[in-house]
ROLUM-395336 format. One line per field, with one value per residue: residue number from 1; residue in three letters; y, z, x of N, C-alpha, C in turn. Coordinates in nm, 4 decimals. Layout:
N
torke: [NUM, ...]
mivex: [Ala, ...]
n_py: [Y, ...]
n_pz: [Z, ...]
n_px: [X, ...]
ca_py: [Y, ...]
ca_pz: [Z, ...]
ca_px: [X, ...]
c_py: [Y, ...]
c_pz: [Z, ...]
c_px: [X, ...]
# end
This chain:
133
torke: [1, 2, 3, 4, 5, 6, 7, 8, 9, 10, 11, 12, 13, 14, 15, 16, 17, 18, 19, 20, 21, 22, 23, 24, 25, 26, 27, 28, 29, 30, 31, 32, 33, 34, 35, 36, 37, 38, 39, 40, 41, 42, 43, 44, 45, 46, 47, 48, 49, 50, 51, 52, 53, 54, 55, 56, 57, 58, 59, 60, 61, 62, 63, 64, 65, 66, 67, 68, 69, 70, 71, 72, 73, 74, 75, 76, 77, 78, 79, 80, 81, 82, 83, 84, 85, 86, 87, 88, 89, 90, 91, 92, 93, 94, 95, 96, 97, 98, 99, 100, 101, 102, 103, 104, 105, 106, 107, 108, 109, 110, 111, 112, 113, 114, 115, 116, 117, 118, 119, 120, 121, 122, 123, 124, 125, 126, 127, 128, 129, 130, 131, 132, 133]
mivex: [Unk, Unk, Unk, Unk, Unk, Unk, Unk, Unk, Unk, Unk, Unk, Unk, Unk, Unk, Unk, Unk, Unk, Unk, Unk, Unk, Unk, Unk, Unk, Unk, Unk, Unk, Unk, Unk, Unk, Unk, Unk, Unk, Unk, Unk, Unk, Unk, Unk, Unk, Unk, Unk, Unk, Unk, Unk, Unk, Unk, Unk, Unk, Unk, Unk, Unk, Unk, Unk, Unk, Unk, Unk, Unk, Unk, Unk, Unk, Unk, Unk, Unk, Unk, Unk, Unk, Unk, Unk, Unk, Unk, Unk, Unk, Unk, Unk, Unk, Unk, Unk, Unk, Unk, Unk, Unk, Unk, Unk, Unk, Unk, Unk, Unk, Unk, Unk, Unk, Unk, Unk, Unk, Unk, Unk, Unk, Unk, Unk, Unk, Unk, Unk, Unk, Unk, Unk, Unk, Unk, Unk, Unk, Unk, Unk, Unk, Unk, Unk, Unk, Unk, Unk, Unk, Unk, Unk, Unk, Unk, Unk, Unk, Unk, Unk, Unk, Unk, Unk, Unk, Unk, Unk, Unk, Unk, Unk]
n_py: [-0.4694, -0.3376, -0.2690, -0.1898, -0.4134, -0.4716, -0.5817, -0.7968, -0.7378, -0.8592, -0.9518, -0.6537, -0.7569, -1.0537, -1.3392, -1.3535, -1.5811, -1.6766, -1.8828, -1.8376, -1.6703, -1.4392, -1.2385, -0.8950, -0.7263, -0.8770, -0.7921, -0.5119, -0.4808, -0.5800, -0.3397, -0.1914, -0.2377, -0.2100, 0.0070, 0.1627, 0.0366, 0.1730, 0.4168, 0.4092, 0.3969, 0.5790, 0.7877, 0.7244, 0.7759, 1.0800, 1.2056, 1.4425, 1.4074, 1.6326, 1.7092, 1.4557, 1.4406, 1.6960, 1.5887, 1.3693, 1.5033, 1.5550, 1.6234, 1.6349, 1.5523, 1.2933, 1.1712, 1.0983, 0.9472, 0.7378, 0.6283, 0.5066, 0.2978, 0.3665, 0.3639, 0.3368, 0.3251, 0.1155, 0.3036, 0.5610, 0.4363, 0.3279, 0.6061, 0.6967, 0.5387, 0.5153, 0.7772, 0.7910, 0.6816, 0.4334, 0.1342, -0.0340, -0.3322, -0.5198, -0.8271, -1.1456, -1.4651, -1.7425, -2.0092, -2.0659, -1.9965, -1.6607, -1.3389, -1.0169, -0.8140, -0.4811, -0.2265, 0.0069, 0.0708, 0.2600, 0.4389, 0.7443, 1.0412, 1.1826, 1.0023, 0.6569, 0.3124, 0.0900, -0.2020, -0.5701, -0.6334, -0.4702, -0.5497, -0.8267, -1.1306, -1.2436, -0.9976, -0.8979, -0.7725, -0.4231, -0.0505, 0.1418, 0.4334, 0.7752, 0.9174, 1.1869, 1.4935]
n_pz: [2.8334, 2.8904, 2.8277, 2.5068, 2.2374, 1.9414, 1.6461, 1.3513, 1.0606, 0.8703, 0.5004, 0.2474, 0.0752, -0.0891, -0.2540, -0.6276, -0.7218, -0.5109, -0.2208, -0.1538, -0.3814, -0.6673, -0.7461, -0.8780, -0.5744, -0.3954, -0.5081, -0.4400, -0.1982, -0.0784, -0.1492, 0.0139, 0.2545, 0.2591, 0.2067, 0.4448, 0.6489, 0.5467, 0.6164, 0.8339, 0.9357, 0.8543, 1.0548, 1.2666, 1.2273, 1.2760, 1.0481, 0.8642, 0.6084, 0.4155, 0.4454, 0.3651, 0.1019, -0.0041, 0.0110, -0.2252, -0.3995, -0.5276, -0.4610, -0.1456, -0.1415, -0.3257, -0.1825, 0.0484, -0.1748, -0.1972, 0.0632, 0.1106, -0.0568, -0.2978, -0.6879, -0.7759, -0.8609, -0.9253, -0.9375, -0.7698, -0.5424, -0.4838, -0.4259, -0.2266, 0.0182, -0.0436, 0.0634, 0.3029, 0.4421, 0.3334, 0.1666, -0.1285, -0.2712, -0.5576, -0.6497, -0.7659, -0.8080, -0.9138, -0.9146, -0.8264, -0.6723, -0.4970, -0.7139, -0.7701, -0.9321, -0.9228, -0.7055, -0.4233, -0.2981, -0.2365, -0.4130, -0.5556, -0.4631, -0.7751, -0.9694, -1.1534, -1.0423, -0.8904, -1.0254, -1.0027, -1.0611, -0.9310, -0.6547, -0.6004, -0.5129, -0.2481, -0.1085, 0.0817, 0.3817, 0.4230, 0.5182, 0.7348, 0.6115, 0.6118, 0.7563, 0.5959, 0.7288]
n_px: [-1.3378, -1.0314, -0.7987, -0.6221, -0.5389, -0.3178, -0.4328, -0.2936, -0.4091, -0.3825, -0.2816, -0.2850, -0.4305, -0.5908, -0.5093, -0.6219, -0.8947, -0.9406, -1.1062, -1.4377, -1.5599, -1.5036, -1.5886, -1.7521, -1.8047, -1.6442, -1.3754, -1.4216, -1.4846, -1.2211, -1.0947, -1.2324, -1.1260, -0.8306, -0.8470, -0.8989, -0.7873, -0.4788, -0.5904, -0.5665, -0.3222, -0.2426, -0.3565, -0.2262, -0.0111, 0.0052, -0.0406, -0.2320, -0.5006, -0.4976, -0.1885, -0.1107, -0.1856, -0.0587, 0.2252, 0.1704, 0.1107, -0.1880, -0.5212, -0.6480, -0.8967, -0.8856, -0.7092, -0.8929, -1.0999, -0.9120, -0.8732, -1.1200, -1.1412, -1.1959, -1.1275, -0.8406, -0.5006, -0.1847, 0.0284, -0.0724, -0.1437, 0.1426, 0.2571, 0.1133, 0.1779, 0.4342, 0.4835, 0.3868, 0.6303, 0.6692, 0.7076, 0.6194, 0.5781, 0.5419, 0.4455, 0.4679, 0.3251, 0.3969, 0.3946, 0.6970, 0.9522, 0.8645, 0.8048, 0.9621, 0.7894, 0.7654, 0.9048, 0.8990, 1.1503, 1.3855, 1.3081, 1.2909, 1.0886, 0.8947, 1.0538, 1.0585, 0.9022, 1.1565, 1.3017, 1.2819, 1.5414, 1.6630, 1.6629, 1.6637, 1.5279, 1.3050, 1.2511, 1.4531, 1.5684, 1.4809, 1.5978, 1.3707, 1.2094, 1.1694, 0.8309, 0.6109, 0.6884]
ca_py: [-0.4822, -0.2100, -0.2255, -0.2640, -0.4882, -0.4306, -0.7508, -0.8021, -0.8398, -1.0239, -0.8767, -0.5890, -0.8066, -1.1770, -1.3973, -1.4093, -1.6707, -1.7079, -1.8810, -1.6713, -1.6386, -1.3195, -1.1088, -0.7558, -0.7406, -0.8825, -0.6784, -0.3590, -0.5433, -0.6050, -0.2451, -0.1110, -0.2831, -0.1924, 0.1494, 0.1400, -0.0229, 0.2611, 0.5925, 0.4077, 0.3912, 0.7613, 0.8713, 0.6777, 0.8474, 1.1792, 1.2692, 1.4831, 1.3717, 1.7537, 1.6839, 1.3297, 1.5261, 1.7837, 1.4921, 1.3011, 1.5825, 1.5154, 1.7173, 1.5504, 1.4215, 1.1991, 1.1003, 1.0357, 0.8159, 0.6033, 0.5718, 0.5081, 0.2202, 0.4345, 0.3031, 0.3098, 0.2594, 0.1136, 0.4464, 0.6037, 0.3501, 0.3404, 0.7642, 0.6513, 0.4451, 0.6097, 0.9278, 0.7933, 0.5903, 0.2724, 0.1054, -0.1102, -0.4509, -0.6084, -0.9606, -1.2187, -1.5650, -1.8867, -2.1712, -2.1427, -1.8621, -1.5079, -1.2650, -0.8978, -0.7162, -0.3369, -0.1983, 0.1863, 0.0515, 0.3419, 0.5641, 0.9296, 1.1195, 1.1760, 0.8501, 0.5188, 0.2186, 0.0383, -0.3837, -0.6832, -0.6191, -0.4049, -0.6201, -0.9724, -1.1881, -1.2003, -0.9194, -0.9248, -0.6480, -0.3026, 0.0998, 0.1941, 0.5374, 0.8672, 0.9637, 1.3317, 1.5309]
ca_pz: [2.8039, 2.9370, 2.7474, 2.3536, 2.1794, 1.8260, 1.5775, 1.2672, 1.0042, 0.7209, 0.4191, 0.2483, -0.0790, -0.0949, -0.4011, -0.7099, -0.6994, -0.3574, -0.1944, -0.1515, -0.5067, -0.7454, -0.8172, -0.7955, -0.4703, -0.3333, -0.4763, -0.3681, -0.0196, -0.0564, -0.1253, 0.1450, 0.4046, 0.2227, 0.2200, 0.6344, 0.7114, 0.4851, 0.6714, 0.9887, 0.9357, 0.8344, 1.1146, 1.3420, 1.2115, 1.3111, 0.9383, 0.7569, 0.4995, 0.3521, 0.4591, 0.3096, -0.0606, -0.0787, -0.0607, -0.3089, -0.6074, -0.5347, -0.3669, -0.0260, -0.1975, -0.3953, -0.0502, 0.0732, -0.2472, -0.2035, 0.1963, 0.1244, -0.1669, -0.4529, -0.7614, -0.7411, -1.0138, -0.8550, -0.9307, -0.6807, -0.4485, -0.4398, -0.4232, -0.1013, 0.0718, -0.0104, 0.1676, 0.4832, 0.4789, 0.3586, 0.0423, -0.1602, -0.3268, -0.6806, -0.6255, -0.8582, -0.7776, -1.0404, -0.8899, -0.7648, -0.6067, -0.5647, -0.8209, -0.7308, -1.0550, -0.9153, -0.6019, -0.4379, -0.2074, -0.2739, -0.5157, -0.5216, -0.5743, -0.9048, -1.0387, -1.1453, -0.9963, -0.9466, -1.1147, -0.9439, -1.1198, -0.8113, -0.5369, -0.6426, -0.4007, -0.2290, 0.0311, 0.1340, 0.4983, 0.3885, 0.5980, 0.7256, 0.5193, 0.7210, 0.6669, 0.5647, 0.8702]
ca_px: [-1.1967, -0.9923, -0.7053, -0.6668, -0.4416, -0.3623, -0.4126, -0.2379, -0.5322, -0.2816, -0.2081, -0.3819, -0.5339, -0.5962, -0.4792, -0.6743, -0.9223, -0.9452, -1.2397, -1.5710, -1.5617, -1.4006, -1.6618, -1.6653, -1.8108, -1.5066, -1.2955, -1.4533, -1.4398, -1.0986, -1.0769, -1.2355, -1.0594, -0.7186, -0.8695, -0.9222, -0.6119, -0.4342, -0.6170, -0.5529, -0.1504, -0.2147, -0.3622, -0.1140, 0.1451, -0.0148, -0.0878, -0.3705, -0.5457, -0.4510, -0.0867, -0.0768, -0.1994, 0.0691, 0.3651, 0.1632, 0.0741, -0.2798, -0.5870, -0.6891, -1.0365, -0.8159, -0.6618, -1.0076, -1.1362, -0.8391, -0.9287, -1.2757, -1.1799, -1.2126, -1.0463, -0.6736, -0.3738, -0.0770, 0.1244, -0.1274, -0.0997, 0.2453, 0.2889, 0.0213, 0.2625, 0.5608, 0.4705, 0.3651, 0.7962, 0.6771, 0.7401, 0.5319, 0.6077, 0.4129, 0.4884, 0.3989, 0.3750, 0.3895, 0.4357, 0.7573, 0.9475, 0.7747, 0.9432, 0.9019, 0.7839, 0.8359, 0.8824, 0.9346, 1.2286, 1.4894, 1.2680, 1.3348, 1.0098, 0.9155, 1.0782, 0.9475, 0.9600, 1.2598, 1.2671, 1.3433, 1.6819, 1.7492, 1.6029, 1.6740, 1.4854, 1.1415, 1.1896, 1.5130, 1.5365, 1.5297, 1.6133, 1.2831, 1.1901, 1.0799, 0.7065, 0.5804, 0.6654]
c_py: [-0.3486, -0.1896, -0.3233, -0.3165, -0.4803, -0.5612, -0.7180, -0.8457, -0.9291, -0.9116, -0.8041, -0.6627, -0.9465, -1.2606, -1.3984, -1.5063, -1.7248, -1.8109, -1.7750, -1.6428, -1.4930, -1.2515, -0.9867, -0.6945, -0.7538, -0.7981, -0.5406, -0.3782, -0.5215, -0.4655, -0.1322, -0.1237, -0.2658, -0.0283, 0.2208, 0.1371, 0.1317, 0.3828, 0.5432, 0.4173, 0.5268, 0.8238, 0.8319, 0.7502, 0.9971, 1.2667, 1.2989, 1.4452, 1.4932, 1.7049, 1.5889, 1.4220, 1.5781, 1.6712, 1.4233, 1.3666, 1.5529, 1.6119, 1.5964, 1.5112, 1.3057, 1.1401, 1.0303, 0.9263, 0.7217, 0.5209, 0.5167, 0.3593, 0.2549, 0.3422, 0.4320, 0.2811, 0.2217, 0.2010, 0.5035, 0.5450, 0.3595, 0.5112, 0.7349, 0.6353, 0.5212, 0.7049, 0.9292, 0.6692, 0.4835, 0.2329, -0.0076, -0.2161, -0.4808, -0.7437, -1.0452, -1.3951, -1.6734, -1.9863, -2.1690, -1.9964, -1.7466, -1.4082, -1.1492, -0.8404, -0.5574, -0.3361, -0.0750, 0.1723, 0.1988, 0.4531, 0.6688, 0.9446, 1.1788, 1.0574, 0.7045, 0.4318, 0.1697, -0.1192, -0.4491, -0.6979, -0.5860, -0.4481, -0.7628, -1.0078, -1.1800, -1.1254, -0.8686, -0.7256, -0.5186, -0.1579, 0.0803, 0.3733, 0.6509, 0.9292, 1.1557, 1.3748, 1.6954]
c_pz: [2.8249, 2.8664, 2.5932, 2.2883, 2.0029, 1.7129, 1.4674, 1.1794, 0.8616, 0.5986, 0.3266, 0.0920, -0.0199, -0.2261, -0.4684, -0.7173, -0.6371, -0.3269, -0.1474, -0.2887, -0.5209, -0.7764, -0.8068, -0.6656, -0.3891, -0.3352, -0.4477, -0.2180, 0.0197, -0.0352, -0.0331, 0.2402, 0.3846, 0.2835, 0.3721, 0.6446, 0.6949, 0.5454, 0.8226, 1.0233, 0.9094, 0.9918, 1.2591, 1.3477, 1.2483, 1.1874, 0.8976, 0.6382, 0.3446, 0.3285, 0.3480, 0.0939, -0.1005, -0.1157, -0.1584, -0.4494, -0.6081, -0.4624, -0.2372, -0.0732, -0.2602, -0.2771, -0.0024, -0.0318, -0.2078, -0.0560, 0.1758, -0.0265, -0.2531, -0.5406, -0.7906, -0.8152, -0.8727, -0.8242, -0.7781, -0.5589, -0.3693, -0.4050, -0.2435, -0.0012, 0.1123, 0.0446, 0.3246, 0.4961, 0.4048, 0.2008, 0.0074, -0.2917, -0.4334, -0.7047, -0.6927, -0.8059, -0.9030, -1.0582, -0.7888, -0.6733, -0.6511, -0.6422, -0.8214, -0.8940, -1.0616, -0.7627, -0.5493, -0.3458, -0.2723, -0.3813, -0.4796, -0.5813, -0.7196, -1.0075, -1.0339, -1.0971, -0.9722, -0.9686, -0.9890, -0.9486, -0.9598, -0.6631, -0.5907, -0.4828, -0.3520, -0.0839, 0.1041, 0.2708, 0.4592, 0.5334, 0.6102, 0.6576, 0.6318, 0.6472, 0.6250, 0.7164, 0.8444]
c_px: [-1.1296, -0.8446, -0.7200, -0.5343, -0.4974, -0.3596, -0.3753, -0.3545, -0.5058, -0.2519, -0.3517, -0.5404, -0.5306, -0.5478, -0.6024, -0.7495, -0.9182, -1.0906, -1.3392, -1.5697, -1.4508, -1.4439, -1.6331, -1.6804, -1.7151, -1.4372, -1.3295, -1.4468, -1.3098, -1.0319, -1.1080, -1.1896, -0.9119, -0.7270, -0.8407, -0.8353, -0.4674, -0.3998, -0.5861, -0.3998, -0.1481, -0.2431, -0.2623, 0.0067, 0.1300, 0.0106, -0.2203, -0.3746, -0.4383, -0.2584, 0.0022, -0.0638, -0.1162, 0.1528, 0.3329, 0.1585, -0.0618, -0.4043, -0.6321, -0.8187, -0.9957, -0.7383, -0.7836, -1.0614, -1.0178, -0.8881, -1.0305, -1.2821, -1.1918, -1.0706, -0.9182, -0.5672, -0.2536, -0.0003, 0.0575, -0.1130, 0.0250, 0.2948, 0.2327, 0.1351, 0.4054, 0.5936, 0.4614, 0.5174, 0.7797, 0.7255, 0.6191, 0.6017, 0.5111, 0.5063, 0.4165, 0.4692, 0.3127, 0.3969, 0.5668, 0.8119, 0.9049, 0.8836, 0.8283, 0.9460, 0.8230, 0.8363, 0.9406, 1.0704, 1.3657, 1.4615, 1.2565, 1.1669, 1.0069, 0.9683, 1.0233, 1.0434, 1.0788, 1.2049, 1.3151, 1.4794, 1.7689, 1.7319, 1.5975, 1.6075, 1.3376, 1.1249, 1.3392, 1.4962, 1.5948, 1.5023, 1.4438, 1.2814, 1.0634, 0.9405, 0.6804, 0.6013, 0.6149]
# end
């Protein structure tokens, strides 16, 4: 194959009680392939690990456990995300429509989350956000 096409591999978790069972297996699966996906949007963007650390408040080994699946708080996560432009969604679904619990869409470093309050809806199209340059 001489040229590479890039595939979309879905979203970075799976629901709760998925098939394949829930053990923890899974989710350390789930986390390594979040992890991957993660350092591969980093290095796309023509970011260091080192780089990625300063914008977060973190040392670049703590960049690496997260790449590598290490356990993860959402805060971290989202600091993750937010550095390399992107934003990150906690979406809860209940049956009927999804209802976004927090999300970093418009957060200033240093500040928490903003609510659903400020994003009514499940997504609606937001600015893309510039990464660490």
């Amino acid at each position: 194959m001489s040229g590479s096409t890039r595939r979309d591999p879905g979203p970075l978790t799976r629901p709760a009680g998925g098939a394949g069972g829930s053990g923890r297996h899974d989710k350390a699966l789930v986390a390594r392939q979040a992890g991957r996906r993660l350092a591969a949007e980093r290095r796309s963007l023509g970011i260091t690990q080192a780089q990625l650390a300063q914008a977060m408040g973190v040392t670049p080994g703590r960049v690496s456990q997260i790449e590598r699946g290490g356990p993860a708080t959402i805060d971290a996560t989202a600091r993750y995300i937010t550095a390399l432009g992107g934003e990150l969604d906690l979406v809860a679904t209940l049956g009927g429509p999804p209802v976004i619990i927090a999300t970093t869409a418009g957060r200033d470093q240093g500040r928490e989350s903003a609510t659903d309050a400020d994003h009514p809806g499940s997504g609606a199209s937001r600015p893309a956000r510039s990464p660490v340059g």
